[in-house]
C-alpha positions in Angstrom: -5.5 -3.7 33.7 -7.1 -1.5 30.7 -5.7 -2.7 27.4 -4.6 0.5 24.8 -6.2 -0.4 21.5 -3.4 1.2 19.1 -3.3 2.9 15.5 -2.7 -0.4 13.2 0.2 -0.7 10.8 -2.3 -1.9 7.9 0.3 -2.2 5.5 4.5 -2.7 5.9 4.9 0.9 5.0 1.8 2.4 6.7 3.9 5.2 9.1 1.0 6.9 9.9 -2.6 7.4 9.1 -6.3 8.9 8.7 -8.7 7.6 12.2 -12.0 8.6 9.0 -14.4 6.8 11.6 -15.6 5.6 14.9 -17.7 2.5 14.9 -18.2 2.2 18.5 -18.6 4.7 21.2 -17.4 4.7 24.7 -19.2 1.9 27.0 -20.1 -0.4 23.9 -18.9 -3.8 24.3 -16.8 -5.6 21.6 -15.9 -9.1 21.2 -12.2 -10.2 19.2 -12.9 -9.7 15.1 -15.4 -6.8 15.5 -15.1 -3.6 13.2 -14.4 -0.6 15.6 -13.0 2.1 13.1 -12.3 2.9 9.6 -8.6 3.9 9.0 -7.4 6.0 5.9 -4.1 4.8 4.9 -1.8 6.6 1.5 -3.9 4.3 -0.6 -7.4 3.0 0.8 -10.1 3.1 3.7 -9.4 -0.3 5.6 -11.9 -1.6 8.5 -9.8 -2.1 12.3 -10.7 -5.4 13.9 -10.5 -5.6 17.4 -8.3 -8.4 18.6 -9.4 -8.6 22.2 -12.7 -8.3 24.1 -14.1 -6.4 26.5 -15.6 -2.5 26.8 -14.7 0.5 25.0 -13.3 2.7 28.3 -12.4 6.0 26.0 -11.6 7.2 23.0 -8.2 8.8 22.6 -8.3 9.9 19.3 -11.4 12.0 17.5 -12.5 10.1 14.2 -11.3 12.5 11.2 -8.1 12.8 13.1 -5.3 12.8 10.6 -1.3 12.0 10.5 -1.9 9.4 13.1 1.3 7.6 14.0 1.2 4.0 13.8 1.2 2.3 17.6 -0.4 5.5 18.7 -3.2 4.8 21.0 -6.3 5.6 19.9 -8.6 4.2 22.5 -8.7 2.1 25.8 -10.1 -1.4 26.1 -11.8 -2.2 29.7 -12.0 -5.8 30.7 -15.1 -7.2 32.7 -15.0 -5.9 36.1 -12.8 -2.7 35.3 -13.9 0.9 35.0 -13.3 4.1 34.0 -11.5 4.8 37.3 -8.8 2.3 36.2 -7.9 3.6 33.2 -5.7 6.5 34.9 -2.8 8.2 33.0 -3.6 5.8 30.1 -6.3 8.5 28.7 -3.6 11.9 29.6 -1.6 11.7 26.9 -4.2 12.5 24.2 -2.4 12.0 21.2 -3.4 13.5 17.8 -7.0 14.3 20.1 -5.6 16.9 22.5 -5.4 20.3 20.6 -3.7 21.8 23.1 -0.8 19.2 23.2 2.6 20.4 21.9 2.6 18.4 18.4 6.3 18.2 19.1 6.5 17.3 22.6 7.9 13.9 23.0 5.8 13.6 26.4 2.4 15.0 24.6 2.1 10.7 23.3 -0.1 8.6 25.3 1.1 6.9 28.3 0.5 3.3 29.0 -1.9 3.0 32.7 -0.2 2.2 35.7 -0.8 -1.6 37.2 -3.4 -1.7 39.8 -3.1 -3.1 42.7 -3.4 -7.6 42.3 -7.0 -7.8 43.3 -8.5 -11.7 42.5 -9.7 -12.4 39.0 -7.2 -10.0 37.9 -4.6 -11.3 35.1 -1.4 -12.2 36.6 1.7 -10.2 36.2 3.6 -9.8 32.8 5.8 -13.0 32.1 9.2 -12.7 31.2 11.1 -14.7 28.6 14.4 -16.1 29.0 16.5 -13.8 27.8 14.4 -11.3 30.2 12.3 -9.3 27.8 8.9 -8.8 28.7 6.4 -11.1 26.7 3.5 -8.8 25.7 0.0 -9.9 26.1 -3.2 -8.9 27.0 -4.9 -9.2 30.5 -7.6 -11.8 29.1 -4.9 -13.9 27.0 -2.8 -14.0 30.2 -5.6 -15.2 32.5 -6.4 -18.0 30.3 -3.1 -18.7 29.6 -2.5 -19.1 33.5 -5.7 -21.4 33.2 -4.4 -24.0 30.7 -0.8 -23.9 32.7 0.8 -22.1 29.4 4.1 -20.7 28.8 3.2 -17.3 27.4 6.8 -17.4 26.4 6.7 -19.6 24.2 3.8 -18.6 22.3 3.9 -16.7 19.0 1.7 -13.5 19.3 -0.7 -12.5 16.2 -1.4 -9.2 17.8 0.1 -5.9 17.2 3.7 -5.9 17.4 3.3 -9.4 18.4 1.4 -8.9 21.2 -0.3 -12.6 22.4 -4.1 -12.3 22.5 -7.5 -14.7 23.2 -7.3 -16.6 20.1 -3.4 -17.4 20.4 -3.5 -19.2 24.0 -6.9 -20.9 23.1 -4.6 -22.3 20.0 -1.7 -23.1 21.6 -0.5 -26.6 23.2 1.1 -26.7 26.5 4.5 -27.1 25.9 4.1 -25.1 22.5 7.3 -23.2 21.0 7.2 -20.4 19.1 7.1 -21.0 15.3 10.0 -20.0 13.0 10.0 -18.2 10.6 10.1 -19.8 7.0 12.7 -17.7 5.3 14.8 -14.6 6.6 13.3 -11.7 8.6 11.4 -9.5 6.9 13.3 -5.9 6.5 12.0 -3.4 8.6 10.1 -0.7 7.0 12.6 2.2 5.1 13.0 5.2 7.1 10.3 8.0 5.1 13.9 9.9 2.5 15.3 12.5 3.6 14.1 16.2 3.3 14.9 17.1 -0.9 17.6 19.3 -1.0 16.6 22.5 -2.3 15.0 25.9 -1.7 12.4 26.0 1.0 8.7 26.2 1.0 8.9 29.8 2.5 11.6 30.4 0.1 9.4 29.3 -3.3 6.3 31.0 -1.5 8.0 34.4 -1.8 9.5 33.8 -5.3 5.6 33.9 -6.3 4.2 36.2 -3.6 3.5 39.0 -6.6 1.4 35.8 -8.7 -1.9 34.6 -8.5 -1.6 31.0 -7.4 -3.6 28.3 -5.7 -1.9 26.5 -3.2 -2.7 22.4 -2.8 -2.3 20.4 0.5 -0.7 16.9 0.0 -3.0 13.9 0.9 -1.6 10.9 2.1 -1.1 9.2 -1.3 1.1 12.1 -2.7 3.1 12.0 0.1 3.8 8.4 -0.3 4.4 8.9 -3.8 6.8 11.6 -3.2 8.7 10.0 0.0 8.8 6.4 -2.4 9.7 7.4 -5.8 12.4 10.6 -4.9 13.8 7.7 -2.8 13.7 5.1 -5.7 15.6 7.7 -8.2 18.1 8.5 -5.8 19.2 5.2 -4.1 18.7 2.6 -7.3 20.9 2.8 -9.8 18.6 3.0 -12.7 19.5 2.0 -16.1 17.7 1.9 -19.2 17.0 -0.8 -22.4 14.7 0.2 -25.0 13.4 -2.3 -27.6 10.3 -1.7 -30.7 8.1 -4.4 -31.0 5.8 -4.7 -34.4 2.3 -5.3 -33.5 1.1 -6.1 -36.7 0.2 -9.8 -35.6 -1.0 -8.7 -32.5 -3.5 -6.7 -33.5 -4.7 -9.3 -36.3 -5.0 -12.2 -33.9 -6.6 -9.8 -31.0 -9.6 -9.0 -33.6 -10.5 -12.5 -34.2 -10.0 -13.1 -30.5 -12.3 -10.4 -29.4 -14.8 -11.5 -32.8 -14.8 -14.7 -31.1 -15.0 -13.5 -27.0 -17.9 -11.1 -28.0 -20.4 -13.5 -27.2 -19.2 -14.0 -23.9 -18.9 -10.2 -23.3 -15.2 -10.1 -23.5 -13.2 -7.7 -25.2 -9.1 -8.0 -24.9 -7.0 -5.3 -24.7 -3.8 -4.7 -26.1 -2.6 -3.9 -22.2 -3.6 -7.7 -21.5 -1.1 -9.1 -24.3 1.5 -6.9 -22.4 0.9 -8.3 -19.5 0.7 -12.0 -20.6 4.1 -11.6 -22.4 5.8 -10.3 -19.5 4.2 -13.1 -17.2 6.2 -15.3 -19.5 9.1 -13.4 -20.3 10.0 -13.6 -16.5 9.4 -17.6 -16.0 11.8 -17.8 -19.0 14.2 -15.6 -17.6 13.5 -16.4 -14.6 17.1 -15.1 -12.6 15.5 -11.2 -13.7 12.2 -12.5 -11.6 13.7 -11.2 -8.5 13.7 -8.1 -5.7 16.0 -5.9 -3.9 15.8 -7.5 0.0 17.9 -4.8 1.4 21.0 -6.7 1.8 20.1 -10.1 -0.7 18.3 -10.8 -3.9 14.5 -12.5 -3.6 14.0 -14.5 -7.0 10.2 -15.8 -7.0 8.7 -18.5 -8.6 5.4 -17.4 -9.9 5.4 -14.3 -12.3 3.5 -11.5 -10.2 3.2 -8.8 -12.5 1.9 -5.0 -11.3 0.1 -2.7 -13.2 0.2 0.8 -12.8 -3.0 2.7 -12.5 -3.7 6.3 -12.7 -5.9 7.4 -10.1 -7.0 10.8 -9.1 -4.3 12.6 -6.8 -2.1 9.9 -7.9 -2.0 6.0 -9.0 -1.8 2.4 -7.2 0.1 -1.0 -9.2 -2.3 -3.4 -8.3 -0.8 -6.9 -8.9 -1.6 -9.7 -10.7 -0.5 -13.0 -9.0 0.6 -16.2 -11.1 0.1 -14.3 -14.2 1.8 -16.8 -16.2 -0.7 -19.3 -15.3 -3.9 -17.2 -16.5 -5.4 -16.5 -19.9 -6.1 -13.9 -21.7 -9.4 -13.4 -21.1 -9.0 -14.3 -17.1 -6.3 -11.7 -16.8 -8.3 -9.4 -18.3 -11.3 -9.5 -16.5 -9.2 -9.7 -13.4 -7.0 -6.2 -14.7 -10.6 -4.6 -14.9 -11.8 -5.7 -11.8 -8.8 -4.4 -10.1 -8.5 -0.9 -11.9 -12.1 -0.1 -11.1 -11.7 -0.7 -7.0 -8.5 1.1 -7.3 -9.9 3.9 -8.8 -12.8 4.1 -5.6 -9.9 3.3 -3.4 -11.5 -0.4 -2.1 -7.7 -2.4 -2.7 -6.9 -4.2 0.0 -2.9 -4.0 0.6 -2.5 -7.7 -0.5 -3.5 -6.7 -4.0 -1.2 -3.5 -4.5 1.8 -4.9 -2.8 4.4 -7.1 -3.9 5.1 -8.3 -7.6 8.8 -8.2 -8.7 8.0 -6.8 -12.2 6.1 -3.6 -13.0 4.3 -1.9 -16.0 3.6 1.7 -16.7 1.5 1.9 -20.2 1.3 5.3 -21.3 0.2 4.3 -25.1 -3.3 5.1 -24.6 -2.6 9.0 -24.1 -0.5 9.2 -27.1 2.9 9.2 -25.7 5.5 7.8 -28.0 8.4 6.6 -25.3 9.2 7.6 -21.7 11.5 6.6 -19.0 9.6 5.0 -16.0 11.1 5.2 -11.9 11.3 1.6 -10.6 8.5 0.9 -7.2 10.8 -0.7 -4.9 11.6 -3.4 -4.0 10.8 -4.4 -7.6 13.7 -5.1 -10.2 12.3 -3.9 -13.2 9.5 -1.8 -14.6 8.3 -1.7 -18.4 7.8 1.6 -19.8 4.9 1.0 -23.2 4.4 3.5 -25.6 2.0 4.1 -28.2 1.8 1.8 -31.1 2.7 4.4 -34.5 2.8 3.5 -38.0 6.7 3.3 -38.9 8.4 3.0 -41.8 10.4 -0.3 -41.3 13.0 -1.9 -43.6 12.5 -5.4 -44.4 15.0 -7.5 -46.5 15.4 -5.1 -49.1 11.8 -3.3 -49.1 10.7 -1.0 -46.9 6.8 -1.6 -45.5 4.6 0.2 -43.3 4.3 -1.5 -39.5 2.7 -1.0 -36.6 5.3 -0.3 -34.2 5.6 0.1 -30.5 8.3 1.2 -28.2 9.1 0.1 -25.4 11.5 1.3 -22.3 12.6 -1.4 -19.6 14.0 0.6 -16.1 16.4 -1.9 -14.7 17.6 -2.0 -10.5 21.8 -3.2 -11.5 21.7 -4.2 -8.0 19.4 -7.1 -9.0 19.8 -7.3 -13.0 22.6 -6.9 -15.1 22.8 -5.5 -18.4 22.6 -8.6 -20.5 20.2 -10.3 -18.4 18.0 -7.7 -18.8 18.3 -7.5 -22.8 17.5 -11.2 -22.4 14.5 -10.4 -21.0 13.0 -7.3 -23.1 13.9 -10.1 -25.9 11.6 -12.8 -24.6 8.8 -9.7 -24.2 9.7 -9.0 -27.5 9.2 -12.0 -29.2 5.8 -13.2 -27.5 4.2 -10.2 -28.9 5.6 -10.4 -32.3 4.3 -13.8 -31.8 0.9 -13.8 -29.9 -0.9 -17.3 -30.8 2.5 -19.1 -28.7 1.2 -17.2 -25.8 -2.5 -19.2 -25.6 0.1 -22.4 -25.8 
């Protein structure tokens, strides 16, 4: 029977999305791992492999469509010796295509085809598992399933939703049980909050119907910013450290660093020393090297730092993985690397999700201290100001330093007050003391 090819989840918290492009048209033929589309999530333009093969019966959805919802179906997949005459109700629904559809009608969604008759050749009916779910496959993987005398039951699907396809039966043993999982299940994705409480949009529209305004439609990255971080500030409970570091050493050693990188055509920021203490900080203190899970605490191993970068419309935190394992000069080429592609929007999810620590450095623009808002599921975000020339007392003299402050946003679901003082301290003290970090 024709297979729905359905909007992809690209990313855990992808709810819905842009179809930008079609790279096929109806009646081309496409083989498992081929690029058919170009899909616009909050935060980048990701290519759609297919997963099965066959022909391209109909597009559901027009390419430019927007506010997709993920497992809509966008297209239909014929196998070999189907047609367009078998696709039936499977191309009625329309989805985000069909203008004319009621955008709130529960019935205007896509509805899957009707079974034709058994004809030979033809995949055999749906399995069943025990407990009497349906197993979900497509036709091909069931055919050649039914060929090798496998178990679709008992085979672990890499498809949408966990649908079984081609490359999963060709892999499996007969016989072969379904792998298990490594750790606990994975959280489903948080509900987008709750509507702000608050006046309306009508109602702030008529409070400045007598001004001149301009009025700006939210992309898909504002959105997400807004759902994520109103959420954050109302369901963590935030609380605040701050701590001064003198960067008087800092700045010495990170000129006869970069005196001695220049060769090589690397210069080292003072963002990159931030980054390398943290890194170390959190192996040191490694119980504050953890994530909310919803109803546990995740403590991880290596120290996967994010970086917030601003963006236009908005900013992404790409992360850098086993940070305490880099050096200066390879985190900061890598920081670079990263902040360019975010900038044109070519992250992949892998490197914007994830981290359990976070840093917003404002320094750069002049701002003195601020207050950051945590990116869940992270436990901690570091909040850098700018370094200022401060009076500071010293024994009994007073001398001029180069000091910067610093605010740490803790979760007090996952760290506690003194735990989290023991960690600005270790941050602290590896940029007061820069040369331990190349150690």
């Amino acid at each position: 029977m024709p297979t729905e090819i359905l909007m992809p989840a690209l990313s855990p918290t992808m709810e819905e999305g842009t179809l930008a492009k079609w790279l096929v048209k109806e009646g081309d033929t496409v083989n498992s791992g081929d690029i058919i589309a170009e899909i616009e999530t909050d935060k980048a333009t990701m290519e759609f492999e297919a997963v099965d093969e066959g022909t391209i019966g109909k597009i559901l959805i027009d390419e430019g469509s927007e506010g997709v919802k993920v497992n809509t179906p966008i297209a239909v997949l014929l196998e070999e010796g189907e047609s367009a005459d078998d696709i039936g109700e499977v191309s009625s629904g329309g989805g985000a295509a069909k203008a004319d559809a009621p955008k709130d009608d529960p019935k205007a969604d896509a509805k899957p085809a009707e079974a034709p008759k058994a004809e030979t050749g033809k995949a055999p009916p749906a399995p069943k598992s025990g407990d009497g779910n349906r197993v979900f496959a497509s036709p091909l993987a069931r055919r050649i399933a039914a060929d090798k005398g496998l178990d679709l039951s008992q085979i672990k699907g890499s498809g949408p939703n966990g649908r079984i396809v081609k490359a999963d039966v060709e892999s499996a043993k007969p016989g072969a049980a379904p792998a298990k999982a490594d750790g606990p299940k994975a959280a489903a994705p948080a509900a987008a909050a709750a509507a702000p409480a608050g006046p309306s949009a009508e109602t702030i529209l008529k409070m400045y119907a007598d001004r001149e305004t301009e009025e700006m439609k939210l992309d898909g990255m504002r959105k997400t910013i807004a759902a994520r971080l109103g959420e954050a500030k109302q369901t963590i409970p935030h609380f605040y450290l701050r701590r001064s570091a003198k960067l008087d050493e800092l700045m010495k050693f990170r000129a006869q660093l970069n005196k001695q990188l220049e060769e090589r055509g690397v210069k080292l920021s003072v963002n990159d020393f931030i980054i390398k203490a943290c890194a170390l900080a959190l192996q040191e203190v490694p119980d504050a090297n953890a994530v909310w899970a919803s109803d546990r605490i995740l403590k991880l191993k290596p120290s996967d730092v994010a970086v917030a970068v601003a963006v236009e419309g908005g900013l992404f935190t790409p992360v850098l993985k086993d940070a305490q394992q880099k050096t200066l000069s390879a985190l900061s080429a890598e920081m670079k690397d990263l902040a360019n592609r975010a900038k044109n929007k070519k992250l992949a999810p892998h490197e914007y999700q994830g981290g359990s620590f976070a840093i917003s450095n404002l320094g750069m623009f002049g701002i003195e201290n601020f207050d950051a808002v945590i990116n869940p599921p992270h436990g901690a975000i570091l909040a850098v100001g700018a370094g200022i020339k401060t009076p500071v007392v010293e024994g009994d003299e007073v001398v001029i330093r180069n000091v910067m402050s610093m605010t740490l946003s803790v979760d007090h679901r996952v760290i506690d007050g003194a735990l989290g003082a023991q960690l600005l301290e270790a941050i602290v003290r590896h940029l007061e003391n820069p040369m331990g970090m190349l150690a």
